[in-house]
Biopython code that builds the backbone (N, CA, C, O; Angstrom):
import numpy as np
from Bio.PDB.StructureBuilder import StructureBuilder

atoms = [
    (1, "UNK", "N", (-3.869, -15.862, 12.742)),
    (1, "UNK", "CA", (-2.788, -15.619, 11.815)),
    (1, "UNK", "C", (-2.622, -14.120, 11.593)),
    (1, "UNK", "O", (-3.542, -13.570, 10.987)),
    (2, "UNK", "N", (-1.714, -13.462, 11.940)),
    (2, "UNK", "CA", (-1.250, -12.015, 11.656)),
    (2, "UNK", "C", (-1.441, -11.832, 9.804)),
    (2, "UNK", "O", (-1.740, -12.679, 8.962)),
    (3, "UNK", "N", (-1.161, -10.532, 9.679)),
    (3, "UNK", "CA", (-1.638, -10.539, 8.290)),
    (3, "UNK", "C", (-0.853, -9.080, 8.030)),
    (3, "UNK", "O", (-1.307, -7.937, 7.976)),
    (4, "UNK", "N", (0.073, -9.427, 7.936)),
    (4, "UNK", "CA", (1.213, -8.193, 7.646)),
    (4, "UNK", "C", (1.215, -7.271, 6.475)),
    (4, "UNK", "O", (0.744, -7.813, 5.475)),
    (5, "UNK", "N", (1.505, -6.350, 6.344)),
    (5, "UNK", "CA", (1.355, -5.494, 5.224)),
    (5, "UNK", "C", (2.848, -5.501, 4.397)),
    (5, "UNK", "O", (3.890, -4.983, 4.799)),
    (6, "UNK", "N", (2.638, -6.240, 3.124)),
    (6, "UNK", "CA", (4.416, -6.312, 2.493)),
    (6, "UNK", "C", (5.023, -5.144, 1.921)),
    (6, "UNK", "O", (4.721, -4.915, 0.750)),
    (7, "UNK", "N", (5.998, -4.172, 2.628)),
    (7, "UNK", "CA", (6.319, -2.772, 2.141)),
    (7, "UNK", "C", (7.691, -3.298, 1.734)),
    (7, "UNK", "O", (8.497, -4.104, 2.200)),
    (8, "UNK", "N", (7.597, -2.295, 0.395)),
    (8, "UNK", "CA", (8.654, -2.464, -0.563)),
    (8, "UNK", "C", (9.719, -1.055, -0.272)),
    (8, "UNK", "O", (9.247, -0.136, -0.942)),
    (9, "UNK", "N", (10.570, -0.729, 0.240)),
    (9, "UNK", "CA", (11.495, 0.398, 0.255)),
    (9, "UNK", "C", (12.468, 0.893, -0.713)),
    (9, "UNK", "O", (13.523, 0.268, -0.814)),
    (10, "UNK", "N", (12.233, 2.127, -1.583)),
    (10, "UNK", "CA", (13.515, 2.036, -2.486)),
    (10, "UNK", "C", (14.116, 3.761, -2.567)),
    (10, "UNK", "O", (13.516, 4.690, -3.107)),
    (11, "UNK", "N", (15.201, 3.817, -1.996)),
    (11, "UNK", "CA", (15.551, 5.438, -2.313)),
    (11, "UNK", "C", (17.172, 5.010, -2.188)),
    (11, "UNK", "O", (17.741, 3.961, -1.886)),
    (12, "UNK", "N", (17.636, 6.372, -2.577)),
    (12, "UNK", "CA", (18.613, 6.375, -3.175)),
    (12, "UNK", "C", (20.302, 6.424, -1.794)),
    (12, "UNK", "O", (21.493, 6.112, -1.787)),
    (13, "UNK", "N", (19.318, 6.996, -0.922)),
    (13, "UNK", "CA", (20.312, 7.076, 0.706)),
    (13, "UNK", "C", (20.194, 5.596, 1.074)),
    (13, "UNK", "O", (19.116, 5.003, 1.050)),
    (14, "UNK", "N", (21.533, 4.941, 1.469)),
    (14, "UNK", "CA", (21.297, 3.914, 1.570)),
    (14, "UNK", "C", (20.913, 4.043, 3.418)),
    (14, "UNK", "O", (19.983, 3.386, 3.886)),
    (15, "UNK", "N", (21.489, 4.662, 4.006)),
    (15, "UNK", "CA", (21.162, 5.099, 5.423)),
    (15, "UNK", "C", (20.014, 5.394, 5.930)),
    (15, "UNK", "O", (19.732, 5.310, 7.125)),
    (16, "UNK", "N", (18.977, 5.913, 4.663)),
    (16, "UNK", "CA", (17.864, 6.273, 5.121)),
    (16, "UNK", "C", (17.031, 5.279, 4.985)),
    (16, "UNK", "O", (15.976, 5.270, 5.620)),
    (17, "UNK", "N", (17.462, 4.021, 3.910)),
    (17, "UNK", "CA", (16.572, 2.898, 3.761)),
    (17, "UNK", "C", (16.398, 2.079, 4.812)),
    (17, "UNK", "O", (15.423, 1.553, 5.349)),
    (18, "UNK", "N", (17.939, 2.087, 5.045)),
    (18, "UNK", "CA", (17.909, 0.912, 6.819)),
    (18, "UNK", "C", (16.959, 1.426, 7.877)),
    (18, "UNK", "O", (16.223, 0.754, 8.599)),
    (19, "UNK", "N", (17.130, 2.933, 7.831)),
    (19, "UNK", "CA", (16.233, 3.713, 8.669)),
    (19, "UNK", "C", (15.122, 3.390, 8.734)),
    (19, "UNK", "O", (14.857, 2.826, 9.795)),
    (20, "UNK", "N", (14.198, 3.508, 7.955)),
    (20, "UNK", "CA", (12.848, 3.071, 7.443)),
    (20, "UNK", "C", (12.669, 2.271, 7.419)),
    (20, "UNK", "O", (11.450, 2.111, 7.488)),
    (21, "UNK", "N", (13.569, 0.768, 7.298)),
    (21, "UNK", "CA", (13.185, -0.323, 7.354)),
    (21, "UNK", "C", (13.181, -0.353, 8.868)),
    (21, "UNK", "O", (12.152, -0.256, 9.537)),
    (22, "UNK", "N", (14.348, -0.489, 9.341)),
    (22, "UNK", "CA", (13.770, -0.884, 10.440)),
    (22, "UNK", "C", (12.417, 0.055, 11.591)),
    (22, "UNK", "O", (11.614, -0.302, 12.453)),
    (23, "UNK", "N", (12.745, 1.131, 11.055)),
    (23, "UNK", "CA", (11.075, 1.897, 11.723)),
    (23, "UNK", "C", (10.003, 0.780, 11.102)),
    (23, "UNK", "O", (9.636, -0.145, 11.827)),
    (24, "UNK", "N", (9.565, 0.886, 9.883)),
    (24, "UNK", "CA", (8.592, -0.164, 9.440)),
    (24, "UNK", "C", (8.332, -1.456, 10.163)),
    (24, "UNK", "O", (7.219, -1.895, 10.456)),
    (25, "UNK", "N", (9.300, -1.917, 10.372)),
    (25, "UNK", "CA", (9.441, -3.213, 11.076)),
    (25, "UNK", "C", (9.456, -3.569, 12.796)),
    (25, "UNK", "O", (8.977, -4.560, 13.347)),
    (26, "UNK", "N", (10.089, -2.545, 13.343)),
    (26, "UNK", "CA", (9.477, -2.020, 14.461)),
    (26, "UNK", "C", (7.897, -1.820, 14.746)),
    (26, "UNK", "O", (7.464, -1.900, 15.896)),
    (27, "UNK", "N", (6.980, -1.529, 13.529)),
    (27, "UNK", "CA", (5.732, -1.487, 13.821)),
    (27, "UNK", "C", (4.971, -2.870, 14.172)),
    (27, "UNK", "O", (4.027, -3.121, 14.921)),
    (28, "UNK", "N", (5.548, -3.442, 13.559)),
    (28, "UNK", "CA", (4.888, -4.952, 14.311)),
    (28, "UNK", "C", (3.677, -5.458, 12.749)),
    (28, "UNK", "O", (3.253, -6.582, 12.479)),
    (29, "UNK", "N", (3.454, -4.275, 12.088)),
    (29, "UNK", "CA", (2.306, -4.862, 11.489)),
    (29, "UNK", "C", (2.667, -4.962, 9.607)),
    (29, "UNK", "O", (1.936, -5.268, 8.665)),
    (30, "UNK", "N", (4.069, -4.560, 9.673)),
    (30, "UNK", "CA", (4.245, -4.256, 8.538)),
    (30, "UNK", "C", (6.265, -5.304, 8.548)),
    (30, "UNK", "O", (7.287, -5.385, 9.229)),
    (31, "UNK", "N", (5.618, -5.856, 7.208)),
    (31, "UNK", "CA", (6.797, -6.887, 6.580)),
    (31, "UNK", "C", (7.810, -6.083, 5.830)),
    (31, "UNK", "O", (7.125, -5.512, 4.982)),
    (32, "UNK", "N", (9.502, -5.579, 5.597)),
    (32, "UNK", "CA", (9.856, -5.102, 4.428)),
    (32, "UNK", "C", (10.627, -6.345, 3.930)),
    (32, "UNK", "O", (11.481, -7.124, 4.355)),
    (33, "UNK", "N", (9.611, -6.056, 2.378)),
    (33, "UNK", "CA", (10.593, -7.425, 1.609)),
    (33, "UNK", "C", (11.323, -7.064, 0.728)),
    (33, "UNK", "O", (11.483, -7.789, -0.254)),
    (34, "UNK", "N", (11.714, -6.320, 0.798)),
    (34, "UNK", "CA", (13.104, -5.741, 0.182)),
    (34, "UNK", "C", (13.691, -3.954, -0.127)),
    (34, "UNK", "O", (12.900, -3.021, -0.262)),
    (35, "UNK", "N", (14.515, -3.876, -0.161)),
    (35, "UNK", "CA", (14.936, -2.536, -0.358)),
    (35, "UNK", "C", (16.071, -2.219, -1.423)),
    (35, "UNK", "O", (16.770, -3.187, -1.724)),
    (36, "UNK", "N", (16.344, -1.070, -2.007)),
    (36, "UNK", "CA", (17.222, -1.068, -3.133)),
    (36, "UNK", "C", (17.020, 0.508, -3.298)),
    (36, "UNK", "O", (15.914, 1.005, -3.086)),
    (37, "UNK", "N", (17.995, 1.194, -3.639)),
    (37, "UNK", "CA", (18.174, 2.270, -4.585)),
    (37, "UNK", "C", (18.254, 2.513, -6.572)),
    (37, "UNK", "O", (18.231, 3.520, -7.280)),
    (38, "UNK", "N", (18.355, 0.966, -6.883)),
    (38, "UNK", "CA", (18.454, 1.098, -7.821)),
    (38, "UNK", "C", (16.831, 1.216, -8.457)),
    (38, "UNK", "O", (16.033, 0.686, -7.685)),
    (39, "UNK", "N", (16.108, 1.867, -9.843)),
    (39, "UNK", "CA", (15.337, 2.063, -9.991)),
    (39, "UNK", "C", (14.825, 0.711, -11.145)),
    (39, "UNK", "O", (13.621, 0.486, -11.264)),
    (40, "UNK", "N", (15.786, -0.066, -11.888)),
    (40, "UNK", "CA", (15.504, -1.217, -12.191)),
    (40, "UNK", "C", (15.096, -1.992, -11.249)),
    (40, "UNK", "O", (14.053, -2.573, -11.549)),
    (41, "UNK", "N", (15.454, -2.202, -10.358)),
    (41, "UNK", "CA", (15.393, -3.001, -9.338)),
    (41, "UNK", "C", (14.101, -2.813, -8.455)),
    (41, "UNK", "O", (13.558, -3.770, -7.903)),
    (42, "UNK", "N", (13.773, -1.882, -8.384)),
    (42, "UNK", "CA", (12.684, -1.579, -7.778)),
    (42, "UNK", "C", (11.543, -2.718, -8.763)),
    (42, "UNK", "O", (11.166, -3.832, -8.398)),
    (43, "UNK", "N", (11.281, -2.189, -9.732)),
    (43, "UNK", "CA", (10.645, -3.096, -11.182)),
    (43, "UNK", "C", (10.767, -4.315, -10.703)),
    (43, "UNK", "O", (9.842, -4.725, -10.002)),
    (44, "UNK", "N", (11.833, -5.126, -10.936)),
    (44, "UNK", "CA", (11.989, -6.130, -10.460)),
    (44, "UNK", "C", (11.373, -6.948, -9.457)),
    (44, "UNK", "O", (10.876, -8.036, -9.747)),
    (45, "UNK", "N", (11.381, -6.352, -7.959)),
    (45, "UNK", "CA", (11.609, -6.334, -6.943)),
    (45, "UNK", "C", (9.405, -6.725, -6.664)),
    (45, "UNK", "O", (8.689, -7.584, -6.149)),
    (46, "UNK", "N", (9.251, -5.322, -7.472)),
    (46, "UNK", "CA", (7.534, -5.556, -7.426)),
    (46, "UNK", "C", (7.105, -6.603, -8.012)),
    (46, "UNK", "O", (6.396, -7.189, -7.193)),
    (47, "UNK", "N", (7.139, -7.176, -8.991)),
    (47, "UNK", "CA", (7.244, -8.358, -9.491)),
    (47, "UNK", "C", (7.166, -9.568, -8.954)),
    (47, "UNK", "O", (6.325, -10.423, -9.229)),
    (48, "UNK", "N", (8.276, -9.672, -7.977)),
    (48, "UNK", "CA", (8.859, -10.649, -7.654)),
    (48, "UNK", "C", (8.224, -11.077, -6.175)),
    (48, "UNK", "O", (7.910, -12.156, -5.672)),
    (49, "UNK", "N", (8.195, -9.787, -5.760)),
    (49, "UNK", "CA", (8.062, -9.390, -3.981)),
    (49, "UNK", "C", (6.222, -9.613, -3.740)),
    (49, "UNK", "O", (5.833, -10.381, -2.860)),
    (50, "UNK", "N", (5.374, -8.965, -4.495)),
    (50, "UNK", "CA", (4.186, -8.221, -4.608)),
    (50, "UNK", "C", (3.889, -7.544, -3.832)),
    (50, "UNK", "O", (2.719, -7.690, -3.479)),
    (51, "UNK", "N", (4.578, -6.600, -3.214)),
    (51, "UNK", "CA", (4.244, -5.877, -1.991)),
    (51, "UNK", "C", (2.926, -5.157, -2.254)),
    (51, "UNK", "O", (2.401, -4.845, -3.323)),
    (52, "UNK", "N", (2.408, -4.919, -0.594)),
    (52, "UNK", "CA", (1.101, -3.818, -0.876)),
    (52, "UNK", "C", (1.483, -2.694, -0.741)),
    (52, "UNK", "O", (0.639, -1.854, -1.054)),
    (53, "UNK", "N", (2.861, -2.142, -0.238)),
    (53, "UNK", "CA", (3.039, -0.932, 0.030)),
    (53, "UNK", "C", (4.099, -0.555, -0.714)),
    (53, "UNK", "O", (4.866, -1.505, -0.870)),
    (54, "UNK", "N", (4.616, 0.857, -1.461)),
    (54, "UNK", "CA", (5.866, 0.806, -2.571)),
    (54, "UNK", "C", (6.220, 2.189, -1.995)),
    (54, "UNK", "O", (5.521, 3.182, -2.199)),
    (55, "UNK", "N", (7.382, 2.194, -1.242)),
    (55, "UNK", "CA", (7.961, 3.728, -0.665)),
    (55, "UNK", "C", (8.779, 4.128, -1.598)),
    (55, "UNK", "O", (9.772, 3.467, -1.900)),
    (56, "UNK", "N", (8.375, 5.583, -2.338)),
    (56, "UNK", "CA", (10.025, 5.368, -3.221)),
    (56, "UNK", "C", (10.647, 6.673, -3.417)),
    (56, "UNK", "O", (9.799, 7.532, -3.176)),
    (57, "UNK", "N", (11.804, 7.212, -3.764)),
    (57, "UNK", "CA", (12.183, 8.308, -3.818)),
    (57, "UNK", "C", (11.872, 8.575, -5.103)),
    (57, "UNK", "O", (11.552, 7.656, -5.858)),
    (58, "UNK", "N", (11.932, 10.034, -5.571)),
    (58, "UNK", "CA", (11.797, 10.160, -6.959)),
    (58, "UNK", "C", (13.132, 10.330, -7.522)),
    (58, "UNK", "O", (13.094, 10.305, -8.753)),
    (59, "UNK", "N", (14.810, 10.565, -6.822)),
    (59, "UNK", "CA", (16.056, 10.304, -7.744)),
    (59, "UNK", "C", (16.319, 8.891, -7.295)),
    (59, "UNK", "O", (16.435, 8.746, -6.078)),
    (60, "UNK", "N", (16.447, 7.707, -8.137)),
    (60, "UNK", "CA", (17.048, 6.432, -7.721)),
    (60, "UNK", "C", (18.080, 6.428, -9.347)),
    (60, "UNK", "O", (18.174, 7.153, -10.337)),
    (61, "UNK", "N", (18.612, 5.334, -8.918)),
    (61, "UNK", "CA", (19.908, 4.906, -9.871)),
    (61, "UNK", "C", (19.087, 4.458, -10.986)),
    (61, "UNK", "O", (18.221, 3.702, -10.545)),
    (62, "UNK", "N", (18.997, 4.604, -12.225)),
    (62, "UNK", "CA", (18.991, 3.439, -13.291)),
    (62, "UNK", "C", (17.808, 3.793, -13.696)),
    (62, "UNK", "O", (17.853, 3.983, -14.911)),
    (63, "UNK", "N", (16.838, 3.961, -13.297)),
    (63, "UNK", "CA", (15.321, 4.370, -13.394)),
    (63, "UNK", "C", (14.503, 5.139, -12.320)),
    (63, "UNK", "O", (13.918, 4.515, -11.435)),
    (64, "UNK", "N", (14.470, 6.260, -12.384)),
    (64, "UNK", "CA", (13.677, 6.855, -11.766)),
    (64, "UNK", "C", (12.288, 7.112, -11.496)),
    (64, "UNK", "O", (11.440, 7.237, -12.380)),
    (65, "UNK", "N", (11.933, 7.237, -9.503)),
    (65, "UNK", "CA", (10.621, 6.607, -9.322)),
    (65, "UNK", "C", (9.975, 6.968, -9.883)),
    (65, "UNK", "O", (8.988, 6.254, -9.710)),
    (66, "UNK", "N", (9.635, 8.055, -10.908)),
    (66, "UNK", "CA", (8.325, 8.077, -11.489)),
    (66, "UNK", "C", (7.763, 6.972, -13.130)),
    (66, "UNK", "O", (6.675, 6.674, -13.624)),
    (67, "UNK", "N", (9.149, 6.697, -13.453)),
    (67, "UNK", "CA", (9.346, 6.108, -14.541)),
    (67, "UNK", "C", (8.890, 4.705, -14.075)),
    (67, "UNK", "O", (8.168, 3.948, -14.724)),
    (68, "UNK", "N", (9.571, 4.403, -12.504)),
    (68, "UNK", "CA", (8.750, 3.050, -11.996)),
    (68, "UNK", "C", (7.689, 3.080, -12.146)),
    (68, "UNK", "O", (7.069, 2.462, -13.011)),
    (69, "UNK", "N", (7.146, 3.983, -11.137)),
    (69, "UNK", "CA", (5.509, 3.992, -10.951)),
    (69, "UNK", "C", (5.068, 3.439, -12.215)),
    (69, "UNK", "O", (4.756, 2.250, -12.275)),
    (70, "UNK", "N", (4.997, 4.410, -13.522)),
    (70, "UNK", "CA", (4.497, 4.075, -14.958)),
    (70, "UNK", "C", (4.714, 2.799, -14.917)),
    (70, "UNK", "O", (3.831, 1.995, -14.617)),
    (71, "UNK", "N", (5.874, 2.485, -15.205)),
    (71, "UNK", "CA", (5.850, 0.840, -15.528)),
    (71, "UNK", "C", (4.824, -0.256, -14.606)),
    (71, "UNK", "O", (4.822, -1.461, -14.861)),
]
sb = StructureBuilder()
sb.init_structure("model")
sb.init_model(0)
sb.init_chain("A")
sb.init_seg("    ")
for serial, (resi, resn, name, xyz) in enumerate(atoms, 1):
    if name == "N":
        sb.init_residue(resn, " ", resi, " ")
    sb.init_atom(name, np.array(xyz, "f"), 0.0, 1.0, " ", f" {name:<3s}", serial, name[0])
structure = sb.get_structure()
């Protein structure tokens, strides 16, 4: 059974997210279960998702990554 690593993507370029996702996913060893710019959403998203990995920009919409991180 493979055993994937669940990376969470969130920045504010939406161009650069697709980017990264699909690089991530291209690796073969790593899952993205979701992506978003918004910084609520990110919150959310960890929650929901439990990823092991959390990529994030520090300007996002609504909440910014450091304000995530804290939470």
């Amino acid at each position: 059974m493979e055993n994937k690593k669940k990376v969470l993507v969130a920045d504010s370029n939406e161009e650069f997210r697709f980017l990264l996702s699909d690089t991530l996913m291209a690796e073969g060893d790593m899952e993205v279960v979701g992506t978003t710019g918004d910084g609520s959403r990110v919150a959310e998203l960890v929650v929901q998702k439990k990823p092991d990995v959390l990529v994030t920009d520090v300007i996002l919409s609504g909440m910014d990554g450091l304000s995530v991180l804290e939470k």
